[in-house]
Each structure stands twice: as structure tokens, then as C-alpha cells.
C-alpha positions as CSV (number, residue, x, y, z in Angstrom):
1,X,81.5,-51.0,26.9
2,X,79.3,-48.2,25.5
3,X,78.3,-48.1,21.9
4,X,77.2,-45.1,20.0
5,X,74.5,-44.8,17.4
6,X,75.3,-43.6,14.2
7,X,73.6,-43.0,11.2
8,X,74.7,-43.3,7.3
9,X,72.5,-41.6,4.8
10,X,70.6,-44.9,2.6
11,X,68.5,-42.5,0.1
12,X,65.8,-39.8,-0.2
13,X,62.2,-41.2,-1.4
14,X,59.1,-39.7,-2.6
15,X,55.9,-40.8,-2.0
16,X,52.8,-39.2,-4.4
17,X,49.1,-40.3,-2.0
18,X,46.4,-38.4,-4.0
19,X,43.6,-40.7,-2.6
20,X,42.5,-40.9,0.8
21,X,40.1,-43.7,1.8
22,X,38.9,-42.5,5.4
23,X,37.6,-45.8,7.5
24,X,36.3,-43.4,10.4
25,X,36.1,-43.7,13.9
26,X,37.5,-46.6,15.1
27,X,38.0,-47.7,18.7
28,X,42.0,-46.8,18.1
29,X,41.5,-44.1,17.1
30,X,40.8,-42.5,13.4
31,X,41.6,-45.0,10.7
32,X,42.9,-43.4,7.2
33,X,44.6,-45.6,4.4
34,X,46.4,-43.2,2.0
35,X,46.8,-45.3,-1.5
36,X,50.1,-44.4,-2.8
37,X,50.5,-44.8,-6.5
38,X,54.0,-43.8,-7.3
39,X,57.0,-42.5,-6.1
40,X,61.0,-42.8,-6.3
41,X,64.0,-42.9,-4.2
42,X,68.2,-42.0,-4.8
43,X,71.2,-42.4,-2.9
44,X,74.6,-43.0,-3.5
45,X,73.9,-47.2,-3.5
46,X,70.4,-47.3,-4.6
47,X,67.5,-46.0,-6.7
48,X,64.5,-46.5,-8.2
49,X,60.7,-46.2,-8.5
50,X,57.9,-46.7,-6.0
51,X,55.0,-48.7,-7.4
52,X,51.6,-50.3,-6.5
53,X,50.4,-52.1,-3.9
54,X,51.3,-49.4,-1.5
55,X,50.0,-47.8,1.6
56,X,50.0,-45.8,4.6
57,X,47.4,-47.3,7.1
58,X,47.3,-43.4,9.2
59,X,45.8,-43.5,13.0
60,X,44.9,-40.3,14.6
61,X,45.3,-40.9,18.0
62,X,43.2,-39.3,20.5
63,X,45.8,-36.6,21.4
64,X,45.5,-36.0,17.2
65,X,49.2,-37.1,16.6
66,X,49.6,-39.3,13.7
67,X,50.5,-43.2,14.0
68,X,52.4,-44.1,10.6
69,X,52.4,-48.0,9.4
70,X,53.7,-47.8,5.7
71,X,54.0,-50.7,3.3
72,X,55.3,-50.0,0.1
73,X,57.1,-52.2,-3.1
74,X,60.3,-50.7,-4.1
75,X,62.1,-51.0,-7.7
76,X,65.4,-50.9,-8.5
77,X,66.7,-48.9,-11.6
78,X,68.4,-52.7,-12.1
79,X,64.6,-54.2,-12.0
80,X,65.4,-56.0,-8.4
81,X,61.9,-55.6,-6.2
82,X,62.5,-54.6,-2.6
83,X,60.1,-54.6,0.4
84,X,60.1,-51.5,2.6
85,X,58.0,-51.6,5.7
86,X,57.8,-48.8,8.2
87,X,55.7,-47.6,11.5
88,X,56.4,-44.3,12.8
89,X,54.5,-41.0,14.2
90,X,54.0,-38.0,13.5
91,X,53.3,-35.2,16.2
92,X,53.0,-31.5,16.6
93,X,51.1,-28.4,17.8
94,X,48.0,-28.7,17.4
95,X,48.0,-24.9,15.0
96,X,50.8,-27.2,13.0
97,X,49.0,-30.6,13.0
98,X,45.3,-28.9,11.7
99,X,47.4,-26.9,8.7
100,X,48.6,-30.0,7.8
101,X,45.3,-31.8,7.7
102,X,44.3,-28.7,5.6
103,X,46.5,-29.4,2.9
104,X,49.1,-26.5,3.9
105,X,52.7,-26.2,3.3
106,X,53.8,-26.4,7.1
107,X,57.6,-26.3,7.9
108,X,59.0,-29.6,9.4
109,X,60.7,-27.7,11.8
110,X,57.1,-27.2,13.5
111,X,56.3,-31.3,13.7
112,X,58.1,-34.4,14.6
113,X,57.9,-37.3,11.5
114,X,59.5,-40.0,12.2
115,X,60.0,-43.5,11.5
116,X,61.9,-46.7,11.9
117,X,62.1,-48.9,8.4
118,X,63.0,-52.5,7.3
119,X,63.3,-53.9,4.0
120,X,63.1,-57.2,2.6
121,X,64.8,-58.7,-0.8
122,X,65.4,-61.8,-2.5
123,X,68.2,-60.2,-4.4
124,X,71.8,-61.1,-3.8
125,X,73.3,-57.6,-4.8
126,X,70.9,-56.1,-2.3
127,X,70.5,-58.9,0.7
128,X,72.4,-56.1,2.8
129,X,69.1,-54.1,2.9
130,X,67.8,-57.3,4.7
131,X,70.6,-57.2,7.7
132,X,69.5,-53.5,8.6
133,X,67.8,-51.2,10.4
134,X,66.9,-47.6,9.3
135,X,65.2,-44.3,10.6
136,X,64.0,-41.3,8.9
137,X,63.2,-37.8,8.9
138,X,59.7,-36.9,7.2
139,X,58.2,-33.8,5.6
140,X,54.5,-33.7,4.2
141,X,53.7,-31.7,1.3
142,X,50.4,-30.8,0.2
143,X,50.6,-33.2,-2.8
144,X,53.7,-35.6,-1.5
145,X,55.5,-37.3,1.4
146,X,59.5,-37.1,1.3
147,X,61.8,-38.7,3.7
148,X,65.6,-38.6,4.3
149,X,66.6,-42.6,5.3
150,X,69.1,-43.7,7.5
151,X,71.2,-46.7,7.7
152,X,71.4,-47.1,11.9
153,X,74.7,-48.0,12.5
């Protein structure tokens, strides 16, 4: 019996990463922790604020796409903290990929940014976040990330 794959939209989320620590050449690759220091997220279940600690630990990879591995703390316009943990990548032309590094508005159509998520609560009215798996679509702005997220179904 085949399943299909489905996808409900979960929320939209902002992410605001003014500072860039760069940790250099590593042997992975080129090691980049963008701090991010606020944010917020809405859909038709859930929204909120993003807030400290939280972090994208970036790898450019030899072939200069992007490895994503995102940590950040969630709040709830009801005050409930939620976990949301992501790896993902983000790949391109190369004309695309150096725009982007140079701070340009680049049109997602010209890059892939993508990314698999999972949360974790302690909060009864939100334990469903803990039983699922999600995926988004990604967009980088000069002065913000934004995603579109998922529920995989």
C-alpha cells in the first residue's frame, strides 16, 4: 500500500541575525555561527516571538552550498516555550550563492533553502508539536531569514 506525502501549512517565522561570528576554515568546511537575537512566527494554531539563545551554526561546504543546523527558543503569545531545531541546505549558482554572501536581495526562485524541523515542548496544549515532523521553504534577506513551515503529513 502506497502512502502519499502531504504537507499542512504550521506558520511563517522570521528570524533577524545581525551578527556573524566567522570561526574560519575548518576541516568541514567554513564554520559561521549567525547569533539570532529576535524574531516571530504566525499561523492559524500558533504564534509568537523568537528569543535568545539562538543560532544558526552555517558550513560552507567545499562546492560553497550552505549546510543549515538551526537551534532556536520559541514563545508562545500564551507564554508556553517551545524548542525548534532544524538542519537543512542551502544551494544555488554560484552568480546566486556570491550575491547572497554580498548582502543582496536575490530571488528564491534562483536557490534551493531548505530544511527539515522538530520541536520540543513541555506544554500540554502544544505536545502535538512534539509528535511531528516539518519542512520548509527559505528565503534570505539582506537583514532577515523567513521561512514557510510545514506539518509533513
Amino acid at each position: 500500500m502506497e502512502r502519499s506525502i502531504g504537507l499542512d501549512f504550521l506558520f511563517t517565522i522570521t528570524f533577524f541575525a545581525p551578527k556573524l561570528d566567522i570561526v574560519g576554515d575548518t576541516p568541514h568546511g567554513k564554520r559561521i555561527i549567525a547569533n539570532v537575537d529576535g524574531g516571530h512566527f504566525e499561523g492559524p494554531n500558533i504564534k509568537g516571538t523568537v528569543q535568545p539563545p539562538a543560532g544558526d551554526w552555517l558550513l560552507i561546504r567545499a562546492d560553497n552550498s550552505v549546510q543549515l543546523d538551526v537551534r532556536v527558543s520559541l514563545v508562545t503569545d500564551d507564554n508556553t516555550l517551545v524548542n525548534l531545531s532544524y538542519q537543512g541546505v542551502r544551494v544555488g549558482q554560484q552568480s546566486a550563492l556570491d550575491r547572497l554572501a554580498a548582502g543582496e536581495d536575490v530571488d528564491p526562485r534562483e536557490y534551493y533553502m531548505r530544511t527539515i524541523c522538530k520541536f520540543e515542548t513541555a506544554d500540554g496544549k502544544y505536545d502535538w508539536l512534539n509528535r511531528l515532523l516539518a519542512a520548509g521553504t527559505g528565503q534570505r534577506f539582506p537583514d532577515r531569514v523567513v521561512y514557510d513551515i510545514h506539518q509533513i503529513t
